[in-house]
C-alpha positions as CSV (number, residue, x, y, z in Angstrom):
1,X,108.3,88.6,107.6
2,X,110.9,86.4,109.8
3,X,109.7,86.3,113.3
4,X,111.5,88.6,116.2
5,X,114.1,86.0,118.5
6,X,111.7,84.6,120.7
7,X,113.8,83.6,124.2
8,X,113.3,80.8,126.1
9,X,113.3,82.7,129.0
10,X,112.9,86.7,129.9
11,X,114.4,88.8,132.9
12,X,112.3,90.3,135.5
13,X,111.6,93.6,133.6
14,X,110.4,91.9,130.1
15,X,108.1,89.9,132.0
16,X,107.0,92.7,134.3
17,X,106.2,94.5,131.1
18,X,104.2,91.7,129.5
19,X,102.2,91.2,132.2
20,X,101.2,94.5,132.9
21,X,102.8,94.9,136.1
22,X,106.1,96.3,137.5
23,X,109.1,94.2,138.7
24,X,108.2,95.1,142.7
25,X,105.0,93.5,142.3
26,X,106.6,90.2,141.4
27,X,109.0,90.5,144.2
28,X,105.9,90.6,146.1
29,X,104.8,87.9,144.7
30,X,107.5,86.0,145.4
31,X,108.1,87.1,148.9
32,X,104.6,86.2,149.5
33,X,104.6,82.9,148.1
34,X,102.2,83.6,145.2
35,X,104.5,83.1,143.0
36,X,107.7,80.3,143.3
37,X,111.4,81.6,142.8
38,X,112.2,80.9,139.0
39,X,115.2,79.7,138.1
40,X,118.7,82.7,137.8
41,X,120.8,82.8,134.6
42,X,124.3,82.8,134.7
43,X,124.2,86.6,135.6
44,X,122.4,85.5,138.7
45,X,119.3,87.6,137.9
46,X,116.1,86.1,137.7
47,X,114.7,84.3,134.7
48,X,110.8,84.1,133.5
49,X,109.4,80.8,131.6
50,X,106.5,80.8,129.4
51,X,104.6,78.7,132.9
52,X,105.8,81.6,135.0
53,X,104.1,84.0,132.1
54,X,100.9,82.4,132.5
55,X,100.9,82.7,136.3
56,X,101.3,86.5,136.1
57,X,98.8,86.9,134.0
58,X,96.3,84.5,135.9
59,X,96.9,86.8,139.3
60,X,96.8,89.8,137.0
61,X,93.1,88.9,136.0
62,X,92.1,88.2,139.3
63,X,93.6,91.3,140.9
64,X,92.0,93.2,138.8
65,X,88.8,91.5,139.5
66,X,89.3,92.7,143.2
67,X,90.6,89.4,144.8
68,X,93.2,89.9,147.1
69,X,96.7,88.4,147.1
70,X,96.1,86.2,149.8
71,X,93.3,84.9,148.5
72,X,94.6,84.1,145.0
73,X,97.7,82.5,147.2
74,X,95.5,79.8,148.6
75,X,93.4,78.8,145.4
76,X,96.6,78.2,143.6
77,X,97.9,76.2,147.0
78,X,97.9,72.7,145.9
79,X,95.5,72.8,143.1
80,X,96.6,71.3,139.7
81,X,95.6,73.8,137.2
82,X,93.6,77.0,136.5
83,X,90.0,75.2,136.7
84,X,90.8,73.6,140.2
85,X,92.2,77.0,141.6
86,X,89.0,78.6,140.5
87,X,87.0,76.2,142.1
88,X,88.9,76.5,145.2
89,X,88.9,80.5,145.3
90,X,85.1,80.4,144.6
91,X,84.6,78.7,147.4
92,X,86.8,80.6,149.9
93,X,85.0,83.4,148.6
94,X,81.5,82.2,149.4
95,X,83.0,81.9,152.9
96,X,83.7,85.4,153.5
97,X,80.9,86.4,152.2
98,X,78.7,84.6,154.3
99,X,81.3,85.9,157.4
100,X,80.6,89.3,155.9
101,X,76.9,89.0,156.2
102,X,77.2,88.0,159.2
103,X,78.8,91.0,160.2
104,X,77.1,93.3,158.1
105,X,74.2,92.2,160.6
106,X,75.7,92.8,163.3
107,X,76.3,96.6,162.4
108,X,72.9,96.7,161.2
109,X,71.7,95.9,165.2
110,X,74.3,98.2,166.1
111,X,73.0,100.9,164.1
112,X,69.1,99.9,165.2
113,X,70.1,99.5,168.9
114,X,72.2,102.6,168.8
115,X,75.4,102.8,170.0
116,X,77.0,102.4,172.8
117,X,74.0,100.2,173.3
118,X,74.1,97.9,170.4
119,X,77.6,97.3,172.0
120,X,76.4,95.1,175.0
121,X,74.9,91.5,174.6
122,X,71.4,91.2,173.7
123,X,70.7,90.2,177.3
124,X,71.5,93.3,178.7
125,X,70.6,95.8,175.8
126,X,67.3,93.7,175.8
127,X,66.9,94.7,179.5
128,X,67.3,98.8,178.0
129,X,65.3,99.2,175.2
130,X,62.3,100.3,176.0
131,X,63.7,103.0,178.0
132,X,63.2,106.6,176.6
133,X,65.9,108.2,174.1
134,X,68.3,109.5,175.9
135,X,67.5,108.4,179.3
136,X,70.5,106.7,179.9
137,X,73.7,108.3,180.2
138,X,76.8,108.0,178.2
139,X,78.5,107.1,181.3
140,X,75.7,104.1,182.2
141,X,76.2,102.5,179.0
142,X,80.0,102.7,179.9
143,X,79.9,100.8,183.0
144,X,77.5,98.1,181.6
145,X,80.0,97.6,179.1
146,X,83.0,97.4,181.7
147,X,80.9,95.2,184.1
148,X,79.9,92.8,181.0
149,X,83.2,92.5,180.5
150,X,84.1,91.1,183.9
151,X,81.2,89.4,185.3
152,X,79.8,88.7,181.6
153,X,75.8,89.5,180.5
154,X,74.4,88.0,183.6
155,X,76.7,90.0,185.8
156,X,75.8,93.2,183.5
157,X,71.9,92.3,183.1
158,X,71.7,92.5,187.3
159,X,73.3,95.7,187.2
160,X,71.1,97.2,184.4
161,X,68.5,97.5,187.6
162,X,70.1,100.0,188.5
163,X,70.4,102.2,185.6
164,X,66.9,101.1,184.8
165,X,65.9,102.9,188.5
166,X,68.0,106.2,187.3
167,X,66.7,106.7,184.0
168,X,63.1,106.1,185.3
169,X,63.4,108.1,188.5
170,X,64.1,111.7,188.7
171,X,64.9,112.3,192.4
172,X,67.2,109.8,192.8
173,X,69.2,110.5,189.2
174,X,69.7,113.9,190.5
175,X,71.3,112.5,193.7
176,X,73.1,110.0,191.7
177,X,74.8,113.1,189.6
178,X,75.3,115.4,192.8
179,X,77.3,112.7,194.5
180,X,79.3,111.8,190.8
181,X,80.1,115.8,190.8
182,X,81.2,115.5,194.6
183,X,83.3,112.1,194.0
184,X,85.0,114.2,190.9
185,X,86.4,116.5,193.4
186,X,88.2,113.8,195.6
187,X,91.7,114.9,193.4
188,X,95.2,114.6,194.6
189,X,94.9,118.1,196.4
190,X,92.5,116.2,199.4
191,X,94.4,114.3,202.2
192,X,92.8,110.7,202.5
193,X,92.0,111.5,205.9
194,X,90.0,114.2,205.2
195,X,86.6,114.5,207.4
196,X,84.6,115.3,204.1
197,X,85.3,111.8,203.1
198,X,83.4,110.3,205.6
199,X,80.9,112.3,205.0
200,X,80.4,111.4,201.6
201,X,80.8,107.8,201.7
202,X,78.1,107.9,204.1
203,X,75.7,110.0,201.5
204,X,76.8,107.2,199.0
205,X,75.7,104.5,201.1
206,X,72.4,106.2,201.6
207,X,71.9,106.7,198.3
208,X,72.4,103.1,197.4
209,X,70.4,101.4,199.8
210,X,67.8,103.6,198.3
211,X,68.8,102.8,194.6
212,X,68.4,99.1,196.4
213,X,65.4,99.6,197.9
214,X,63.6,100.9,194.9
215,X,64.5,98.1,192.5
216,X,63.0,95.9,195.1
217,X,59.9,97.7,195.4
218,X,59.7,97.5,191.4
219,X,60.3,94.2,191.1
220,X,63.1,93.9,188.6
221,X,65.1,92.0,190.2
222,X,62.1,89.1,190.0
223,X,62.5,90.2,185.8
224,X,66.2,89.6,185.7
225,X,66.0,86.3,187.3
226,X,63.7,85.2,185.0
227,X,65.8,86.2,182.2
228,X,68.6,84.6,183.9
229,X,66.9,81.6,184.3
230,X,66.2,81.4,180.3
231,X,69.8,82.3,180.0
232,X,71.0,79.2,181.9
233,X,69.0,76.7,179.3
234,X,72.0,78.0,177.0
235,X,74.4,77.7,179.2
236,X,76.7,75.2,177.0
237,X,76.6,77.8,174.2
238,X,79.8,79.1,175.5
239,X,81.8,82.0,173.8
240,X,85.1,81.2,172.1
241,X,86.5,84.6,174.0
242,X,89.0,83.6,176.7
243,X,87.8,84.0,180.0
244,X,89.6,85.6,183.0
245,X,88.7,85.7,186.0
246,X,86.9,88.6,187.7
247,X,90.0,89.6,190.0
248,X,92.5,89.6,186.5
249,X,89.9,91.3,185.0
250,X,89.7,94.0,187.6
251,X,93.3,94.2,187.5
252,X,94.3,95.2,183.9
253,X,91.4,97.8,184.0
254,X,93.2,101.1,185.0
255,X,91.4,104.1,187.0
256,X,93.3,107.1,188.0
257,X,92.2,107.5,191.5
258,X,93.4,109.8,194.2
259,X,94.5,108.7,197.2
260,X,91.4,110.1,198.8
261,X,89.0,108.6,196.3
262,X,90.2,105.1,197.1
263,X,89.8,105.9,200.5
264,X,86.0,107.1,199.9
265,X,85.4,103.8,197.7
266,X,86.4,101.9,200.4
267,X,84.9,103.6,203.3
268,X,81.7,103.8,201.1
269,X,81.8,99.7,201.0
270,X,82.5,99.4,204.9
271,X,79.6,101.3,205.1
272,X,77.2,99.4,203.0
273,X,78.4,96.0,204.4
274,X,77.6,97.1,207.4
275,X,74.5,98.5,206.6
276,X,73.0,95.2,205.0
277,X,74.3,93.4,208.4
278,X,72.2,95.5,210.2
279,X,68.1,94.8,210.9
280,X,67.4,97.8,209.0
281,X,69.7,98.0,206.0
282,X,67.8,101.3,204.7
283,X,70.3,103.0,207.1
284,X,73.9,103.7,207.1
C-alpha cells in the first residue's frame, strides 16, 4: 500500500490534532513565548514543521506531567536540545520545591502557634506563648500585628507587656474592656467638646499608668530588654521588606474616628505626658 501524501508542512488545526491539543493552546504558546512563530504559507495562515511537531509534543508530555507553562518556557530558554532542557527544568524544579518546604514550614508554625499568633515574628509570639488559650483577645493580637508593622518586633515585643498584664490580670482586663466599650461610643453624634470626654481621657490615663505600673512591678520590662539585647547580636540580618518610616506608616493605616474620639486620643495623651512629668506619675 502506497503511502498517504506526507506534507512538508501542516496548518494549525492538523498539528493541533496530532499533538493532542487544540489550536488556542498553541496560540498560547506562541503568545507566551513557548513556542516561536513558524513560518505563514502563501495564504498567510500558519505553517507546522516536523521541529515544530516535536516541540508540541515535548510541552505536551510535560504538561501532562503537571509542569507549568512557564516553567517548561525557561528549560527550553537557551538550551540546545531535549536532554539540556530537562536538565535545566529539573533543576528549577528542585528550587521551588525547596521554596515550598520552606513555606510549608512556615504554615506548619502557623498552624502550631495558632493564628493570629503564628502571624507575628517569633520575637513577639515568643513573648505570648505560654499564656493560657484564649487569654488574649482577638483584638490584642490585632494591634501587635499593626504595631510590628510600624515599629517592627522590637517595637511589638515592648508592647506585648501590656497585653501580657491584661491576659494575666483580671481587674484591670475588665477596666481595659469598660473603657474599649466607652471609647466605642465616642460616634459622630458627640460634640468634640463634650464634658464626658474629659472625663474619659482622664479614666484612660489612670488606667494606663496602672497597666504601667504593673508591668514594672512584674518585671517584664527587665525580660524584654533581655530579649532585645539578644535581638541586637542579629541586627545585620536585615529583612528584604522595605522599610517606611514610623510617621508613613501611621499614615496609610486608616481609622474611622469621630471627631470626638480624636479629641479623647489626644486629650488622653496630654494627660499622660503630663502625668509622667509629674513626681508621682501614678496620678493623672
Amino acid at each position: 500500500m502506497p503511502l498517504p501524501a506526507i506534507p512538508r508542512r501542516v496548518k494549525i488545526g492538523d498539528a493541533a490534532a496530532f499533538a493532542g491539543i487544540t489550536p488556542r493552546a498553541i496560540r498560547h504558546y506562541h503568545a507566551i513565548g513557548l513556542l516561536a512563530e513558524p513560518e505563514r504559507g502563501s495564504d498567510d495562515r500558519r505553517r507546522y514543521g516536523y521541529d515544530d511537531m516535536i516541540r508540541l509534543l515535548w510541552i505536551r508530555r510535560m504538561a501532562d506531567a503537571g509542569i507549568s507553562l512557564d516553567d517548561i518556557r525557561d528549560g527550553f530558554e537557551g538550551a540546545t536540545g531535549i536532554e539540556q532542557s530537562l536538565a535545566r527544568l529539573e533543576e528549577s524544579l528542585a528550587s521551588k520545591a525547596a521554596a515550598i518546604e520552606a513555606q510549608l514550614a512556615a504554615v506548619r508554625r502557623l498552624r502550631e502557634v495558632g493564628s493570629p499568633l503564628g502571624l507575628l515574628s517569633p520575637l513577639v509570639s515568643g513573648r505570648l506563648h505560654d499564656l493560657p488559650p484564649g487569654a488574649l483577645r482577638s483584638t490584642d493580637l490585632d494591634t501587635l500585628l499593626i504595631t510590628e508593622r510600624i515599629f517592627g518586633p522590637q517595637g511589638a515585643a515592648v508592647q506585648a507587656n501590656r497585653f501580657i498584664v491584661l491576659a494575666t490580670h483580671p481587674e484591670l482586663r475588665a477596666e481595659e474592656d469598660r473603657l474599649a466599650e466607652a471609647e466605642a461610643d465616642l460616634d459622630d453624634t458627640m460634640p468634640p467638646d463634650d464634658p464626658r470626654i474629659e472625663e474619659l481621657a482622664a479614666q484612660r490615663c489612670a488606667h494606663e499608668t496602672a497597666l504601667e505600673a504593673t508591668i514594672d512591678k512584674s518585671g517584664l520590662d527587665e525580660a524584654v530588654v533581655d530579649l532585645l539585647d539578644q535581638e541586637d547580636e542579629h541586627a545585620g540580618e536585615e529583612e528584604g521588606e522595605a522599610r517606611m518610616s514610623a510617621m508613613e506608616a501611621i499614615g496609610k493605616m486608616p481609622y474611622d474616628l469621630s471627631p470626638a474620639r480624636v479629641r479623647y486620643e489626644e486629650r488622653a495623651m496630654e494627660l499622660l505626658h503630663s502625668a509622667t512629668q509629674d513626681d508621682d506619675p501614678r496620678t493623672c
